[in-house]
N, C-alpha and C positions, 0 to 999 in steps of 0.2 A: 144796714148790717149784712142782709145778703148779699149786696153789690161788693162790700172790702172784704167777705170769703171764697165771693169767686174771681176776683183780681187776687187773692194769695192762692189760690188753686191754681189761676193760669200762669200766675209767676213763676208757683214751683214747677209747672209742667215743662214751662218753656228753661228751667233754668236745668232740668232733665234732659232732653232736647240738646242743648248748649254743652252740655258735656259729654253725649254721647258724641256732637259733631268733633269735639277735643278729639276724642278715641278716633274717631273712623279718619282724621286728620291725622294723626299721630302713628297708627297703622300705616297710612299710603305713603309718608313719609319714610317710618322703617322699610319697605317698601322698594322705594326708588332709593335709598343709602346703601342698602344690601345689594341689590343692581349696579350700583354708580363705584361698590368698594367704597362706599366716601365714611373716614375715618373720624373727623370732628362730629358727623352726623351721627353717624353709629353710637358714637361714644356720649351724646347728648341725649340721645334717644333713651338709651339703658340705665338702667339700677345698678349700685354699685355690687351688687348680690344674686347679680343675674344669673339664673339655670337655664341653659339653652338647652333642649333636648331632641336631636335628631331623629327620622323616623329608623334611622339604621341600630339605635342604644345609645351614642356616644354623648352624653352632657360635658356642655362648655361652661366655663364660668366667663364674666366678663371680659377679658381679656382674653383669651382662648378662642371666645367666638367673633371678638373684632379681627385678633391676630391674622385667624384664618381667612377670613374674607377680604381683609387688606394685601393678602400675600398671594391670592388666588387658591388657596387651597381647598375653599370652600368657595365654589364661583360660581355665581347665578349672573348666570345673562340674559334668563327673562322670568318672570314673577308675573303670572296673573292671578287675582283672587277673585273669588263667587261665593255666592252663599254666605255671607255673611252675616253673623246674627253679634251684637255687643247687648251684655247685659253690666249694666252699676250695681253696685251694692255698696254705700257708703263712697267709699277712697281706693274702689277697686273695682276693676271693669273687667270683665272675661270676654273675649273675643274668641266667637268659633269663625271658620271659615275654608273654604276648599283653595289649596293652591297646586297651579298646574304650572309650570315652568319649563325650563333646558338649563342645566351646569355645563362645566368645563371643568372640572372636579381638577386639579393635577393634572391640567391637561387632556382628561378627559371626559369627553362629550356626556351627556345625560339626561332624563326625561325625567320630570316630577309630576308625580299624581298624589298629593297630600290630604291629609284631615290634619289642621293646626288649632291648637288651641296657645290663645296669648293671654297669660294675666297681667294686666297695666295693675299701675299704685301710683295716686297721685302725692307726689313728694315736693315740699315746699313748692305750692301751685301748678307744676308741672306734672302729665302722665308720663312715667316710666314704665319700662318695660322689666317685669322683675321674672317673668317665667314663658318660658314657651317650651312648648312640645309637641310633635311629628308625629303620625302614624302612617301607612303605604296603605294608600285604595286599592283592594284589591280588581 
């Protein structure tokens, strides 16, 4: 009896484990898609209900925030992230994390020093990205 409570203790740990690695996969991916402009990925990644929120105020809905990043309007040519902490709860993961970067905004150049927060939802088996939002380190 002890022995099949702590093989369903370590199943559930490891199956905890196994989804955060989903998230922090799913992350570095959004990642190198927003770097790369790449369109199908972008568009794979996100929820159809997505609020993108910059650290400047401007929220994008889905399409807003692929558009911009496929047309260079919204250009990151480099994305590094630190600090990363994901938390689960159910079918939804919160992702904090610090991102420091360079844009090309419209041409023009730029430095990021971010606090990001991402809320994933996992939708028919897959994490989506249904929320993000920006704040500037001071």
């Amino acid at each position: 009896m002890f022995t099949a409570l702590m093989l369903i203790m370590s199943l559930s740990v490891m199956a905890q484990v196994t989804e955060e690695d989903q998230v922090k996969s799913k992350v570095e991916e959004l990642r190198v898609a927003m770097v790369d402009a790449n369109k199908t990925a972008l568009e794979k990644l996100t929820a159809a209900d997505l609020s993108y929120g910059h650290s400047g105020g401007q929220i994008e809905n889905k399409k807003e925030f692929i558009d911009n990043i496929v047309s260079g309007k919204s250009d990151f040519t480099k994305i590094n992230l630190a600090n990363q902490t994901i938390k689960i709860t159910g079918d939804v993961a919160v992702v904090r994390h610090q991102l420091t970067g360079e844009t090309n905004n419209d041409g023009k150049p730029g430095v990021l020093n971010l606090s990001v927060l991402l809320v994933w939802q996992k939708q028919s088996g897959e994490w989506k990205l249904i929320a993000r939002q920006a704040v500037k380190n001071l």
